[in-house]
C-alpha positions as a printed Julia matrix, in Angstrom:
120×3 Matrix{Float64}:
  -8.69    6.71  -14.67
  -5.06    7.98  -14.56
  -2.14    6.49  -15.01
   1.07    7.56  -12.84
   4.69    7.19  -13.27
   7.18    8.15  -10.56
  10.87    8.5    -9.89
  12.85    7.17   -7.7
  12.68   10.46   -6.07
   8.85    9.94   -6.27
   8.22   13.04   -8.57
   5.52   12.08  -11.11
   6.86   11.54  -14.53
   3.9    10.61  -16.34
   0.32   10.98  -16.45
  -2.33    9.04  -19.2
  -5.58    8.05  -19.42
  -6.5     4.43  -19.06
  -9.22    1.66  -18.26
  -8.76   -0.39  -14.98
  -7.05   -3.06  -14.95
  -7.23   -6.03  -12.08
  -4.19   -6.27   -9.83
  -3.55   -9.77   -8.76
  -1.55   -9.17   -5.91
  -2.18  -13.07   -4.91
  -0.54  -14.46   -7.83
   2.77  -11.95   -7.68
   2.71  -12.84   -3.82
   2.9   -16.93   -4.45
   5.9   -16.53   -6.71
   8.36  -14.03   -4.94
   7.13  -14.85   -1.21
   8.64  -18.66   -2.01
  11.31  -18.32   -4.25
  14.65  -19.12   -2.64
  15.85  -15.13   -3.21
  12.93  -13.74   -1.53
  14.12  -16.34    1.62
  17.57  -14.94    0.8
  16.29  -11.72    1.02
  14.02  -11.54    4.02
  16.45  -13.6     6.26
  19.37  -11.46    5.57
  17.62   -8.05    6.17
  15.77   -7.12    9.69
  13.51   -9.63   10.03
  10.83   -7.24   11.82
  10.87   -5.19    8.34
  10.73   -8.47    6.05
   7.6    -9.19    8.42
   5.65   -5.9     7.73
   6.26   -6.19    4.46
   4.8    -9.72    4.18
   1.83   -8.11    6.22
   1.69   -4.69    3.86
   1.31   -7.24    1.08
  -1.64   -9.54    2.36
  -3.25   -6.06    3.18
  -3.27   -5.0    -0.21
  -4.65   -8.61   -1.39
  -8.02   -7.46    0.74
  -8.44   -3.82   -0.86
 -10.97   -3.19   -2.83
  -8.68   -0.63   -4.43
  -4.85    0.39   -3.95
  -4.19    4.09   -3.08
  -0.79    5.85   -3.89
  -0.31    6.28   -0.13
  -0.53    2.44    0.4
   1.97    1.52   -2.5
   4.5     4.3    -1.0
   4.31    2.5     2.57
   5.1    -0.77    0.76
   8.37    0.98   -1.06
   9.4     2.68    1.98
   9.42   -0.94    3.77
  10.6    -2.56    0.75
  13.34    0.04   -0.07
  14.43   -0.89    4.11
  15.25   -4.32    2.78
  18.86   -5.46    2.16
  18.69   -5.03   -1.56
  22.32   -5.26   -2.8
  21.87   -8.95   -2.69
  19.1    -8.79   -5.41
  20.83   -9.61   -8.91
  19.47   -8.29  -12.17
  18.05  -11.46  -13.22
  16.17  -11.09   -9.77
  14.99   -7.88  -10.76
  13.96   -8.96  -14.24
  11.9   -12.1   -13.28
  10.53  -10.04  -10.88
  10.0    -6.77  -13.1
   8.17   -9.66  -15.47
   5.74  -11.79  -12.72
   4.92   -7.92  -11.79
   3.19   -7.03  -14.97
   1.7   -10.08  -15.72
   0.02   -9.27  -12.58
  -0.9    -5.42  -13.11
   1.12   -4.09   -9.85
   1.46   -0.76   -9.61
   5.36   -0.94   -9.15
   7.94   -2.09  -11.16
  11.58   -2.88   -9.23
  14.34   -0.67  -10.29
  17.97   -1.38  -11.8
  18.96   -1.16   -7.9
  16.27   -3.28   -6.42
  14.14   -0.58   -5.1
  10.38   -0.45   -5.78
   9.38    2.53   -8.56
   5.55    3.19   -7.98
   3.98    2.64  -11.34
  -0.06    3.81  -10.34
  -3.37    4.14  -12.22
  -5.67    5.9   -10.24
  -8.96    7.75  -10.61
């Protein structure tokens, strides 16, 4: 398997080799889905975009295996969310319950979702 790094711009940055890893896509859900900035969040952006994103997430809970092209939907919705209101200690909790769960994104200085993607 590969491993990808992308911009913000979505140009790959790097490429290694690397074993699988799981994602656990249930237990970053459960964390950031009912903290009280995620409820900030979603009910101060347009609630039909916090709503597909909530769906785009469950999806990816019931796939065998994440694609680039599903992880690039999820930024694009993501990225439609009212960010500014994220702070960095946001970002950083976040950044942190991300990798302890193997997504393939990281959250950037900004807010926005950087695709971080091992694939084969």
């Amino acid at each position: 398997m590969k491993h990808q790094v992308f911009n913000q711009e979505g140009i790959l940055i790097e490429e290694v080799d690397v074993s699988p890893t799981f994602v656990n896509v249930t237990g970053f859900m459960m964390p950031i889905f009912n903290s009280p900035e995620y409820m900030n969040l979603a009910l101060n952006s347009n609630l039909l975009i916090a709503s597909r994103l909530e769906s785009l997430m469950l999806r990816l809970e019931n796939l065998p295996m994440i694609t680039k092209l599903d992880i690039e939907v999820l930024k694009m919705t993501w990225d439609a969310m009212n960010l500014q209101l994220l702070t960095s200690e946001n970002i950083e909790s976040w950044n942190e319950i991300a990798s302890q769960c193997n997504m393939p994104f990281r959250f950037g200085a900004d807010g926005s979702l950087l695709i971080n993607l091992t694939v084969e």
